[in-house]
C-alpha positions in Angstrom: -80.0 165.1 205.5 -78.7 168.6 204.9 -77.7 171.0 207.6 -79.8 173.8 209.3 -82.5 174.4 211.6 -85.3 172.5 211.6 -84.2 169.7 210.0 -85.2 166.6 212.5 -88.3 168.6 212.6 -89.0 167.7 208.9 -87.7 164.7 208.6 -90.0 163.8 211.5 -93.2 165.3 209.0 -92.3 163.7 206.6 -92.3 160.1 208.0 -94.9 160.2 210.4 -98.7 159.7 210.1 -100.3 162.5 209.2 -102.5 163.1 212.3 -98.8 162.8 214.9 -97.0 165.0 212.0 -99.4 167.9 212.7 -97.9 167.9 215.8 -94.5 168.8 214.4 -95.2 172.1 213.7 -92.3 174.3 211.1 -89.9 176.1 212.8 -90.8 179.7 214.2 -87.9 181.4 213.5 -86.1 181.5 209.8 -84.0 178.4 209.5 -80.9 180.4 207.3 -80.8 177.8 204.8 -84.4 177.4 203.0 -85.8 174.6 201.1 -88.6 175.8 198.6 -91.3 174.3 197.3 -94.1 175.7 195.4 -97.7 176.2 197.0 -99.5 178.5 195.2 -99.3 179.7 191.6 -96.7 182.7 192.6 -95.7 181.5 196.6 -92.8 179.0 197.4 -92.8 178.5 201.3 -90.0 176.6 203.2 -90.2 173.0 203.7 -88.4 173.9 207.3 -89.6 177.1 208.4 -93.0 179.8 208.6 -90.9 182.6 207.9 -89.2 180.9 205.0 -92.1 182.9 202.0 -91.3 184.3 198.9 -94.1 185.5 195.9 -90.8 185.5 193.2 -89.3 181.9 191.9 -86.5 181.2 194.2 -84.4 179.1 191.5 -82.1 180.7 189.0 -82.1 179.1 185.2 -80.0 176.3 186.2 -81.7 175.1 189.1 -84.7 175.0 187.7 -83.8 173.2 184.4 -82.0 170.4 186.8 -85.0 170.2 188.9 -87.0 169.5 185.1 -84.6 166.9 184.6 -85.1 165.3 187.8 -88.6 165.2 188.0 -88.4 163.5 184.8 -85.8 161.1 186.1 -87.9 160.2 188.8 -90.7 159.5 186.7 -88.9 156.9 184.3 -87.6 155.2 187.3 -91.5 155.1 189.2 -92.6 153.8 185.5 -95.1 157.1 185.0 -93.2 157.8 181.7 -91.4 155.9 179.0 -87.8 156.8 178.2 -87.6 157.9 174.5 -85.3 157.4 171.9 -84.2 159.7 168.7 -83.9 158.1 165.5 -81.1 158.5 163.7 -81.9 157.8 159.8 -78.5 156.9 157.5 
């Protein structure tokens, strides 16, 4: 688990039944060290914390390409997608 506030707090959310989760609330106050994910078309929110908003991507290039290529990773290993294979012709 990486460090910051409001990290047993989501670790908590995340492995609990939904109905005793919703009584983990986010943290009120801004954690310092945000964790994005998208939930809307142009807002990423904290996984950790309310204050933790933003309406601009919160990734530069790099980021986001390696979080491309894990998502895809992730989906070869769960079996969703194939692994593919150039051809090489002599």
């Amino acid at each position: 688990m990486r460090s910051g506030n409001y990290r047993l707090r989501t670790a908590l959310r995340e492995n609990l039944p939904e109905p005793l989760a919703a009584l983990i609330p986010k943290g009120a106050r801004d954690c310092g060290n945000h964790e994005w994910y998208k939930s809307a078309e142009q807002t990423w929110r904290c996984y950790h914390c309310k204050p933790g908003l933003t309406h601009t991507v919160p990734w530069d290039e790099r980021e986001i390409e390696a979080r491309r290529l894990e998502a895809g990773a992730m989906k070869i290993r769960a079996g969703v997608l194939q692994p593919t294979r150039e051809k090489v012709s002599h």
